[in-house]
N, C-alpha and C positions, 0 to 999 in steps of 0.2 A: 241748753237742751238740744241734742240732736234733730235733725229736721226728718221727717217721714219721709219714706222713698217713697219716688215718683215711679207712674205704669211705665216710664219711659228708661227708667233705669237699668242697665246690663247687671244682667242675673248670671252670675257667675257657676256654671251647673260644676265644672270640671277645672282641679288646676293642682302642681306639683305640690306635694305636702312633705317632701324629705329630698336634702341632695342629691341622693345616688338617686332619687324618681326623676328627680330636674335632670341629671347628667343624663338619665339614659334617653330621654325622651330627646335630646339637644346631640346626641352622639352621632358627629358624620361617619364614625367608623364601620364598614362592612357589615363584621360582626362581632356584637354584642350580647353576653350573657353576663344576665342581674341573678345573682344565687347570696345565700344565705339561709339568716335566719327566716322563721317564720314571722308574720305578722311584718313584714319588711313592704310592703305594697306593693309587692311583685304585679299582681294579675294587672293591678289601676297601673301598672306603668306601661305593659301593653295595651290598655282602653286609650290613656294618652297620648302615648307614640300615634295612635293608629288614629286621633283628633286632630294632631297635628297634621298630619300626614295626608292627607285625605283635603288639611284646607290648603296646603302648600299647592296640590297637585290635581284634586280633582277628578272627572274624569279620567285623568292618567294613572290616578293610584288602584292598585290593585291588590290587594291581599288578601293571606290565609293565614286563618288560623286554628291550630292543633294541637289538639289532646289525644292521651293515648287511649282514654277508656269513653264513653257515652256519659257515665255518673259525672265524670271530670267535666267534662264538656258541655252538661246541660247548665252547670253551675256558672260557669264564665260568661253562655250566651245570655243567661240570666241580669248578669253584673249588665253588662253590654248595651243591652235594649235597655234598663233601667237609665242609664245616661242617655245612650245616643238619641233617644225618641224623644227625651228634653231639646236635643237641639234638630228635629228636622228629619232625622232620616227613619227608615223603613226597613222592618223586618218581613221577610217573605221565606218561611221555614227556616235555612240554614244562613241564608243569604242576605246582609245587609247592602242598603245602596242610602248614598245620603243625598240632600240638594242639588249638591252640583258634579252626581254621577261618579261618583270612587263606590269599590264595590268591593267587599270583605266576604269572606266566604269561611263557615265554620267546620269544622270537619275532625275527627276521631279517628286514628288510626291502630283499630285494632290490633293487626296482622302489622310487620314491617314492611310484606310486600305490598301494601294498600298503599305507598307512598306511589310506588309506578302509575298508578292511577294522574296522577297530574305530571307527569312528565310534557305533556303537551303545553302545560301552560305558560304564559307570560305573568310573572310576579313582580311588583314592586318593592313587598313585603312579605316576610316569611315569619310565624309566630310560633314559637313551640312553647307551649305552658310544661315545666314539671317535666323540662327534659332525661331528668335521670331517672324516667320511669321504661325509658326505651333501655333496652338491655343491649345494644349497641347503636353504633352512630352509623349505620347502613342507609336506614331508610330518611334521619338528617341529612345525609349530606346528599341524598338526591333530593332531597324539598328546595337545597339549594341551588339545584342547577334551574328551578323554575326561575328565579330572579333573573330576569333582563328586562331589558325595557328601551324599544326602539325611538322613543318619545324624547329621550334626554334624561328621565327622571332618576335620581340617584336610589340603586335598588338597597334591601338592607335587611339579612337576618337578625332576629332577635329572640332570645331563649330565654326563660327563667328558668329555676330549680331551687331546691334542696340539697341538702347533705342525705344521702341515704341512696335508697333503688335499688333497682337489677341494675342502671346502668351508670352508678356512683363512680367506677374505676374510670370509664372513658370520659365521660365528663370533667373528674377530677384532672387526668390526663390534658385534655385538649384546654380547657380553659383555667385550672386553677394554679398547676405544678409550674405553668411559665412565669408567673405574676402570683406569686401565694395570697399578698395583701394588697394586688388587685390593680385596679386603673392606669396600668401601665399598658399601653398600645405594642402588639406584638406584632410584626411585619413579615407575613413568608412569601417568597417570590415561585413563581410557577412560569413556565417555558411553557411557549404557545409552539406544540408539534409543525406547525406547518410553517413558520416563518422566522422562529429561532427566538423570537421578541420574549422579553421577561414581565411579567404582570403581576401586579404584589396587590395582597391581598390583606388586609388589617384585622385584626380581634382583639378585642380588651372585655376582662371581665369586672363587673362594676361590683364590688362587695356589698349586701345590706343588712340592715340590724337593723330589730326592731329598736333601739333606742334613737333611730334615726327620726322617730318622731314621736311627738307626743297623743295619737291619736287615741291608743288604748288603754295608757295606763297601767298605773301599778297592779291592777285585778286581774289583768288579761296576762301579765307577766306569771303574778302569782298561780294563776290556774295553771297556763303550762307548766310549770315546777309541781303542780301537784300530778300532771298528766303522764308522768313517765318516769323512766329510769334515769340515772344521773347524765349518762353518755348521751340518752334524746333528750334531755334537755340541754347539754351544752352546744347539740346541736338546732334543736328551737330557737334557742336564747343566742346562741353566738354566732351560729352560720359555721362552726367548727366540722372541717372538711375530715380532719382527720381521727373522726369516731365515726363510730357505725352502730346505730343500733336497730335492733334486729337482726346481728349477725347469727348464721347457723351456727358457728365455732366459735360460741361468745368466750369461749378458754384459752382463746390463739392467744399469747402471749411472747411479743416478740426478743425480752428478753431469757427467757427460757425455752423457746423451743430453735432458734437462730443462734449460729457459732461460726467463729472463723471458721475456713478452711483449713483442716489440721492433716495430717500423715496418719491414718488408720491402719490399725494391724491387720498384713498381709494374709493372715491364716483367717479372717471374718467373710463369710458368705457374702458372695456377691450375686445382685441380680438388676435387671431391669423390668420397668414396668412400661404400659404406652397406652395412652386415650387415642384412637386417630382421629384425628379430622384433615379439611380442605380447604372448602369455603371457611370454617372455623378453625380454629387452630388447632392444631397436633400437640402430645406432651409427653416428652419422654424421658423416664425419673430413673437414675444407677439408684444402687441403694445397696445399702451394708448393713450389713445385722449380727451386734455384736455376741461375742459367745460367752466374753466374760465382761466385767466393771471395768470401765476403761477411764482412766484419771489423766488430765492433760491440763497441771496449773488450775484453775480454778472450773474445767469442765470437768463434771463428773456423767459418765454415757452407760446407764446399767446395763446390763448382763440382759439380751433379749430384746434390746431395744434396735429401733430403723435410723440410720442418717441417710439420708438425701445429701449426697456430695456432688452430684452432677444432676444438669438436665439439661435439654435442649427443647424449646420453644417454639412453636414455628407460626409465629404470628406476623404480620405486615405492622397490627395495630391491635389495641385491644379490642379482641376479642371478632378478629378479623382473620383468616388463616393465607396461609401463603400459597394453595392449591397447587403443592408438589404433588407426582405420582407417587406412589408407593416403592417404585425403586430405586428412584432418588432420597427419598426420606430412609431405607435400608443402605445406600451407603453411607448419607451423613451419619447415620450410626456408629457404622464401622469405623468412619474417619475418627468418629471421637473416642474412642477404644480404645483402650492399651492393655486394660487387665483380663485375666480370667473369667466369664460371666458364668454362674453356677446354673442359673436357670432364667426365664422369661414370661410374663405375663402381660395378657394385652386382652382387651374392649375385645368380648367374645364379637362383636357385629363383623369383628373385620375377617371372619372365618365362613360368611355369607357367600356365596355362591350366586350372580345373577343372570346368568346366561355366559359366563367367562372366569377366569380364577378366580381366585376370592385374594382380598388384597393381602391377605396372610401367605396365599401359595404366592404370589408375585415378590413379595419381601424374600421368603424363604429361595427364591430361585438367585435372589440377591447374594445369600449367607445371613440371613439373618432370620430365624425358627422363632415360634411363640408357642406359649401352652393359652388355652382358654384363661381368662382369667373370671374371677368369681363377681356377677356383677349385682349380686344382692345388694340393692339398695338401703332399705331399712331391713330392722327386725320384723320375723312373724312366723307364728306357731314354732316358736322354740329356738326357731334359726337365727344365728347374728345375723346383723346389717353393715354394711360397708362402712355406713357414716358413725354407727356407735364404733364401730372397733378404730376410729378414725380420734372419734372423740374421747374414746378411752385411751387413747395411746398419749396425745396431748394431754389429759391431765395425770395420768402416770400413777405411781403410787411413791410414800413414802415421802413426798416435796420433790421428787422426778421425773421430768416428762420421760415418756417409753416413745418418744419419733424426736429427731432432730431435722433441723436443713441448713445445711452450709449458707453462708449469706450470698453465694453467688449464684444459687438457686433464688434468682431475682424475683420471676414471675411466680411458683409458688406461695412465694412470700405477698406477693402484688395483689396475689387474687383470691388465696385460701380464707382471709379471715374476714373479707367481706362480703361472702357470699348468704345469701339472706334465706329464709326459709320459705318453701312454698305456700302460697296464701291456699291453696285450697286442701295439700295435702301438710299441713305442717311441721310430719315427722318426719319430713322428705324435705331435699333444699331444693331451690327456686332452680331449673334447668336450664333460664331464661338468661339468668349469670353467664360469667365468663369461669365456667365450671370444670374445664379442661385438665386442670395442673391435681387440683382438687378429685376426679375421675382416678386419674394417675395414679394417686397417692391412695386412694381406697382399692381399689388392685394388689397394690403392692403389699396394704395394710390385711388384706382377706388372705392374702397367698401366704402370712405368716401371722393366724391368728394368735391374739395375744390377751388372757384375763387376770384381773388384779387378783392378785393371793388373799385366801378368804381364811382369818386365821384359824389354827387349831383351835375345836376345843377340849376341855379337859379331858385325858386320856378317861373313857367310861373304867366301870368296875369289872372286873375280869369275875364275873358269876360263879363258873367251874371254879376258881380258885377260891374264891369265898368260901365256897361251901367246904372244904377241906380247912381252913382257920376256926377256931373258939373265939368267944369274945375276950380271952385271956393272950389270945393271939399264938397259944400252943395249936402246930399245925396237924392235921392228923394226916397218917402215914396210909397211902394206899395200898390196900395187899394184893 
């Protein structure tokens, strides 16, 4: 028979319950992001870290941590004090401090620009829950310049997420495309401006599944499979990076609406279209619009429909822009030009006017003219929407799509089909996305609208003529 614990016995409040929990909590690397599936013990692996962390160092440690919404965030510090006040420490509002003086700080960054708010500080620890809720990695990478630490203590960002978001591309991007299946250490080196010296910096992302432990069970598996579509669940269930559910353009289908680059007949309209941005990125889409069926080996391109055979992108990163002026982005134009352009359409904003040309006259003094382009968003009181005539082109009629994109039309392709729908306006997509290429393409899509053939129906009865037939069908003669 087992003996009863004694009062003197260590109560074990908190401890790793799945490897990738033990790896990340044990990771001396930089930086580290735990993504997956759900139910993978993301949030407990930042409680842990920040347990560890905290008895390592003590008064030296120092962190934050970040949610992007208030509802996110009152749920974590919830988790949070339900442990840590087992061992000792003190919540005072946002701010934890434990025994021996480490001090955590909880905080919700609504706004991206909320992150400048701590630029002043000294971190040891940097915590982002549900990173791909941020729609770019802006106000990330300054929460990382807070990490230093004059003390010796080794500093160290940590991120969880999901598959999904506004900001699913760049996360996919930065931590998943280098290491698909994960816990491989990626090393990039950075030059210190003032002395020439090279400084390398480490990230690995640690894969989780909920089968990674056994804490919920087959119940909690099965409910999620009852909780959603097939694509959110393989992303529940597997941590699968490469589904998106809740896309706006849940129709995008990359083996039909994506083709080689082919040699288009020289008699088809050609045009361009343009989103501008700066800080965010620019997109600017040729486009050909065929006059007749165009058959090329097993592509078949109808009669009316758009290809995208060129674009240019002007992004540093996703969903990062390259803050050219306007008259350098009008000659990269031109450099990329060889053919006839029939006509142009571009982001009516850029015909503003704010005390100086407007970035349309400044282009134009380049060689390069716009027309307004149509920037009706959705439908309403009768009028199409940018984004139907976007989504009716992609599913087409007949079993074929009416829009194509060359496969070297990268970033359209990158960013069109995971762009998600607005939670407050839903018949509207999320703006918050990297929506750029997508802007582009519904311009180009308005400036040549396009509706599915509604069949005939039966030719009616010709009344005047009737009345001149018998029911013997002898006709009678008008005098």
């Amino acid at each position: 028979m087992a003996e009863p614990a004694r009062a003197d016995d260590p109560v074990v409040v908190w401890e790793p319950r799945s490897k990738p929990q033990a790896a990340f909590i044990a990771c001396p690397v930089f930086e580290v992001f735990f993504g997956g599936a759900r139910g993978s013990l993301k949030t407990d692996s930042t409680l842990g870290d920040w347990i560890n962390h905290s008895a390592l160092y003590g008064d030296k440690a120092v962190g934050l941590m970040v949610r992007r919404t208030r509802e996110e965030l009152t749920e974590t510090l919830e988790r949070f004090r339900h442990v840590l006040t087992q061992l000792g420490f003190t919540f005072s509002g946002y701010v934890c401090r434990s025994p021996n003086g480490s001090r955590l700080t909880f905080a919700y960054l609504d706004n991206d620009s909320d992150a400048e708010r701590y630029q002043g500080w000294s971190l040891t620890r940097v915590y982002v829950e549900e990173v791909g809720n941020f729609p770019n990695e802006a106000p990330v990478k300054k929460l990382m310049a807070t990490l230093r630490s004059a003390s010796g203590v080794p500093v160290g960002f940590r991120a969880t997420g999901n598959p999904g978001g506004p900001g699913h591309q760049w996360v996919k991007a930065r931590y998943i495309d280098p290491a698909p299946n994960g816990w491989k250490v990626q090393t990039y080196e950075y030059v210190n401006p003032f002395n020439s010296s090279v400084v390398t910096r480490d990230r690995v992302f640690i894969p989780g599944k909920i089968t990674d432990h056994t804490l919920l069970g087959d119940e909690y598996i099965a409910q999620l499979q009852m909780s959603g579509s097939e694509t959110l669940v393989r992303a529940w269930l597997l941590g699968d990076w490469s589904v998106i559910e809740g896309a706006y353009f849940d129709v995008w289908d990359s083996t039909r609406h994506v083709i080689k680059p082919r040699e288009l007949p020289s008699h088809w309209l050609r045009f361009r279209a343009f989103d501008w941005g700066s800080a965010k990125p620019f997109s600017v889409g040729w486009w050909a619009a065929a006059s007749e069926t165009f058959i090329d080996g097993d592509v078949v391109i109808p009669a009316g429909a758009l290809v995208k055979y060129r674009e240019w992108y002007g992004a540093s990163a996703p969903n990062v822009g390259l803050k050219m002026v306007a008259e350098d982005v009008a000659r990269g134009i031109l450099e990329r030009e060889v053919e006839k352009i029939d006509y142009s359409v571009a982001d009516p904003a850029i015909f503003a006017e704010d005390g100086g040309p407007s970035i349309a006259e400044r282009m134009a003094n380049v060689g390069v003219d716009w027309q307004r382009g149509d920037n009706k968003r959705v439908a309403s009181k009768g009028a199409i929407g940018g984004w139907d005539q976007l989504r009716s082109r992609l599913v087409g009629e007949d079993g074929r799509p009416m829009i194509y994109f060359f496969e070297t039309c990268v970033d359209s392709i990158r960013t069109i089909p995971v762009l998600q729908h607005d939670g407050k306006k839903p018949e509207d997509l999320d703006t918050e996305g990297e929506d750029h290429a997508a802007d582009e393409t519904r311009y180009a899509c308005m400036s040549r609208p396009w509706t599915k053939a509604t069949p005939n129906p039966d030719k009616p009865r010709d009344a005047w003529a009737d009345a001149f037939n018998d029911d013997t069908g002898n006709s009678w003669k008008v005098m």
